[in-house]
C-alpha positions in Angstrom: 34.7 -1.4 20.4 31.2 0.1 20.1 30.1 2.3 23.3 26.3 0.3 23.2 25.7 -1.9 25.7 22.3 -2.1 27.0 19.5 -2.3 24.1 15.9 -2.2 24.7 14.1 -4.2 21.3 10.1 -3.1 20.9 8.0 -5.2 18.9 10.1 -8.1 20.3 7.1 -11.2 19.7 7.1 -10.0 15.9 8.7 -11.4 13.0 12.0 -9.7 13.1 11.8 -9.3 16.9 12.2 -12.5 17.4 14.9 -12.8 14.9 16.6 -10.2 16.7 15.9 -12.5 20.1 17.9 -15.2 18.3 20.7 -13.0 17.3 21.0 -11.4 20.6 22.5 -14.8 22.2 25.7 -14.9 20.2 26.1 -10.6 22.0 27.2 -12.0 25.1 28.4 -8.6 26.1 25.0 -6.7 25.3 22.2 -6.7 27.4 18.7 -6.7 25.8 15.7 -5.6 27.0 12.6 -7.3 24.6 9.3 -5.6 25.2 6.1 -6.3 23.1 2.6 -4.6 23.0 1.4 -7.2 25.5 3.9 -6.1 28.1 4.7 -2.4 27.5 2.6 0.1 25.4 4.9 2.0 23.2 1.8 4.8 22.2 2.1 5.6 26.1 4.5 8.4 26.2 4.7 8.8 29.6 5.6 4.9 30.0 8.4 5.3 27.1 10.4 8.2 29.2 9.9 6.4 32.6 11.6 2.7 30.9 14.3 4.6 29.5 14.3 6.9 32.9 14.7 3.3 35.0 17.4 1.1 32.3 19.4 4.3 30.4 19.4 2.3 27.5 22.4 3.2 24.5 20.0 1.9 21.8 16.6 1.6 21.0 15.5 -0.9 18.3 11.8 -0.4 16.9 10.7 -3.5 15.8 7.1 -2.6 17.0 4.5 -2.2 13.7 0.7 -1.6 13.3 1.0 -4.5 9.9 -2.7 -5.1 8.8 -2.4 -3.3 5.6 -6.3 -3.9 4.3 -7.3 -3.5 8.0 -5.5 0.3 8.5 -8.0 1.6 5.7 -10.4 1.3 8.5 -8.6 1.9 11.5 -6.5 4.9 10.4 -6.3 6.5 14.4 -4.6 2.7 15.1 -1.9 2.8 12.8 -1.1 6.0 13.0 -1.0 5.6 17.0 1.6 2.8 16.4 3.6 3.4 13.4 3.3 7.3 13.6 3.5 9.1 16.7 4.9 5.9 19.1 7.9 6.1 16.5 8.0 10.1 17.6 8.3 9.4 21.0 10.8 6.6 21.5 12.7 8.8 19.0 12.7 11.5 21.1 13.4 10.0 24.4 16.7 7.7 22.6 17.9 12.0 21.6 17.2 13.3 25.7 18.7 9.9 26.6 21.8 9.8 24.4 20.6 6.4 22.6 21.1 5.5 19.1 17.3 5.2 17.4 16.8 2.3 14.4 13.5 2.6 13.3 12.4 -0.2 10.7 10.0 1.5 7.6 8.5 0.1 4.3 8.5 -0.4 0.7 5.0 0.8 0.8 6.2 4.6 1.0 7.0 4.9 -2.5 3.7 4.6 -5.1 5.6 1.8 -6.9 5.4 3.2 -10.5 8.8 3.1 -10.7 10.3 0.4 -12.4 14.4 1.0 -11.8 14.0 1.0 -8.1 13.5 3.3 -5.3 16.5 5.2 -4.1 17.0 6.7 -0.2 16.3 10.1 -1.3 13.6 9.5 -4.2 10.5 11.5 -3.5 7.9 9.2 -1.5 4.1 9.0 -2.2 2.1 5.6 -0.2 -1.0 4.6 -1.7 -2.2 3.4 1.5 -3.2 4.1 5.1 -0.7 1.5 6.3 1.9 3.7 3.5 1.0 7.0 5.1 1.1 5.9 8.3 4.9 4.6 8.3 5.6 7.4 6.2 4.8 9.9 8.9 6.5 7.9 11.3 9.6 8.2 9.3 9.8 11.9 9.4 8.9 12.2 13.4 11.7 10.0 13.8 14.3 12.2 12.1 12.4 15.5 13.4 12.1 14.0 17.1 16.0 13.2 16.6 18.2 13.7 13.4 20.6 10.9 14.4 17.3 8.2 13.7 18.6 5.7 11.6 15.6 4.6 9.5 15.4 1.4 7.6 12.9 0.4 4.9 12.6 -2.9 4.1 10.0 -5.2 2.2 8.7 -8.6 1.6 9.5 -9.9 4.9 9.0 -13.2 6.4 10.9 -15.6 9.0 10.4 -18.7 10.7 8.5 -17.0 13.2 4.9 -14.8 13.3 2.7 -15.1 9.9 3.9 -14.8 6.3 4.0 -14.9 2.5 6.1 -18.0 2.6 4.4 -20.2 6.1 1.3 -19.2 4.4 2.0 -20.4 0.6 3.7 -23.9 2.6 0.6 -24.4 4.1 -1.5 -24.3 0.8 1.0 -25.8 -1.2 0.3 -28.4 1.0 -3.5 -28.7 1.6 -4.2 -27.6 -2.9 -3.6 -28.9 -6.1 -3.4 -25.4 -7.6 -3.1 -21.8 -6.6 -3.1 -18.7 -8.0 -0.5 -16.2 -6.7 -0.3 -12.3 -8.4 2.7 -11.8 -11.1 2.2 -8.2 -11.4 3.8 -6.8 -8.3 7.8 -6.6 -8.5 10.5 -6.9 -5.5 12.6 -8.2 -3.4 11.8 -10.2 -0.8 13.8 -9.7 2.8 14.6 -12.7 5.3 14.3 -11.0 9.0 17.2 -13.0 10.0 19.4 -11.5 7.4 18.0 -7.7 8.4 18.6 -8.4 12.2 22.2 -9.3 11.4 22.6 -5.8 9.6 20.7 -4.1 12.4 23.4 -6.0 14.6 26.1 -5.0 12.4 25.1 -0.9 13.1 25.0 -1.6 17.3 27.7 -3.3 17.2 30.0 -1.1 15.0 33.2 0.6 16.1 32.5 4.1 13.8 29.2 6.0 14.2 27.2 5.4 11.5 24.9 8.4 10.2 21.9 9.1 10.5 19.7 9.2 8.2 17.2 6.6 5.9 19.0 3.3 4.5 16.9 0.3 2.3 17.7 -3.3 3.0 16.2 -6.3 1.5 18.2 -9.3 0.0 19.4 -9.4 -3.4 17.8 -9.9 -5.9 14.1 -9.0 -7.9 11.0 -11.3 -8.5 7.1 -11.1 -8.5 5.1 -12.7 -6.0 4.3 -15.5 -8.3 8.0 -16.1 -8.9 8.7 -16.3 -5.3 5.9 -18.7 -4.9 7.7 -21.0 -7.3 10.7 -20.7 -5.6 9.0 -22.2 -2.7 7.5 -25.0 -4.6 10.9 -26.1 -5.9 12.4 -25.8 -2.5 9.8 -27.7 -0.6 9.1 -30.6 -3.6 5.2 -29.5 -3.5 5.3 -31.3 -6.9 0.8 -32.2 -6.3 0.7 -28.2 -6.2 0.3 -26.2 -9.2 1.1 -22.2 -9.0 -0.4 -19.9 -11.5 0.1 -16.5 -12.3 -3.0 -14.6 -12.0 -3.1 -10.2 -12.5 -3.3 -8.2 -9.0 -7.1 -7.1 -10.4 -8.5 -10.8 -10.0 -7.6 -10.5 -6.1 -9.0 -7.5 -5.2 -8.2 -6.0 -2.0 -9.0 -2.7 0.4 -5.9 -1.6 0.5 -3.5 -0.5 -2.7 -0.3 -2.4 -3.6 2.9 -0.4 -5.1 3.6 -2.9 -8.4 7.3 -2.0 -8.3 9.4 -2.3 -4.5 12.9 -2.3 -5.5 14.6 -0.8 -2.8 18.3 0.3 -3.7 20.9 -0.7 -1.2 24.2 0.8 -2.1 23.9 3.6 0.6 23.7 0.2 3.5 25.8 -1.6 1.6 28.6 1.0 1.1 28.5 2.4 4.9 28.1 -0.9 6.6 30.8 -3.0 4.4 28.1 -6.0 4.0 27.8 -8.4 1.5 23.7 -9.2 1.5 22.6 -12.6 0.7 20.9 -13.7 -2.5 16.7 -13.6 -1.6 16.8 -17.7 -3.1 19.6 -18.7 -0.7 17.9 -17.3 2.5 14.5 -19.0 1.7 16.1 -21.9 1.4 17.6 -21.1 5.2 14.6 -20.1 6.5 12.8 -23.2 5.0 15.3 -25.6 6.0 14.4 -24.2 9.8 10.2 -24.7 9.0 10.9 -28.3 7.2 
């Protein structure tokens, strides 16, 4: 029986804090702790030591994310406040405390030239602020504390917060065609499915190592191929989706065109099966329809 009782979850009104809210009702015998930025700043060291001073907590999930890709070109001191050195110190205070650390990364620390897919170890390289900025949060949390278990993910969206797929129901919805890019390769990742993994390391009876894992579901597509997924799914049969090159939608901020994320490492230390990306959207849409 795991040893991890009392949990404190930062970033908790986010995508795959909430999901982790969900999750956290069938743990009756854990008690969660679910802060967000609007109750507890997570770039105030001092306020970090005194909450895990006042509830000794045995795990620390970080949730919490500075996620405005285009945005962080701009505000560089913001997202490296958030996904940088905030990361450092709940990493540090989980190592003086004796808590486990699971920090959730990105896709977006590789330069996505890499077609085959990115393994754990593969040399790193971001092509953006928001890139560099969970990269270095990354290595504080395994220099602040070498038990950090770091998880990249990509592609995420839920039933909850703002995403590819609320976004591309909506429009689906209101146009008769839209263009989505077919250029950029991946995998998407439903939060609910990552939170059960998450669970699956808090709640397991060996220690698992620390280090950096990948997790996203099964699975690899293009944005524009995901999009038609979700046209299928939700019988937008008035909406047209056309493929259109990442140049005709230009943005601040540069995308990797490959995020394959290999999972054997999660796969093989965990002992999960991950879901097919096609069968969770059609879970998460079932919940939105």
């Amino acid at each position: 029986m795991s040893n991890i009782k009392n949990i404190l979850v930062t970033g908790a009104h986010g995508q795959l804090g909430n999901e982790c809210r969900v999750l956290a009702n069938t743990y009756p015998d854990f008690h969660f702790v679910f802060v967000d930025r609007e109750d507890f700043s997570i770039s105030d060291k001092s306020a970090v030591d005194e909450l895990f001073s006042k509830h000794q907590f045995d795990a620390c999930i970080n949730c919490a994310a500075y996620t405005a890709v285009d945005l962080a070109e701009k505000e560089k001191d913001a997202a490296y406040q958030t996904n940088a050195e905030a990361v450092g110190y709940l990493a540090e205070a989980c190592k003086q405390h004796n808590a486990l650390f699971i920090h959730i990364s990105t896709d977006y620390v590789f330069d996505g030239s890499n077609a085959n897919g990115y393994d754990v170890d593969d040399a790193t390289g971001p092509l953006n602020v928001y890139g560099e900025s969970k990269l270095a949060g990354e290595l504080l949390a395994l220099e602040k504390n070498s038990e950090s278990i770091v998880i990249r993910t990509a592609w995420v969206y839920s039933s909850f917060g703002n995403n590819f797929v609320k976004t591309m129901m909506r429009l689906m919805k209101e146009r008769e065609s839209i263009g989505v890019v077919d250029d950029q390769i991946g995998s998407p990742t439903y939060a609910a499915d990552l939170s059960a993994a998450i669970f699956a390391i808090i709640s397991s009876e060996k220690k698992i190592p620390g280090g950096i894992y990948h997790y996203t579901n099964e699975g690899v597509i293009s944005w524009y191929e995901f999009a038609l997924a979700i046209n299928e799914i939700g019988g937008y049969t008035t909406c047209k989706v056309n493929p259109i090159p990442s140049s005709a939608y230009p943005v601040p901020a540069r995308r990797p065109q490959f995020s394959i994320l290999k999972k054997d490492k999660i796969k093989s230390v965990l002992g999960i099966t991950i879901p097919q990306w096609k069968e969770s959207l059609v879970k998460c849409m079932d919940l939105l329809q």
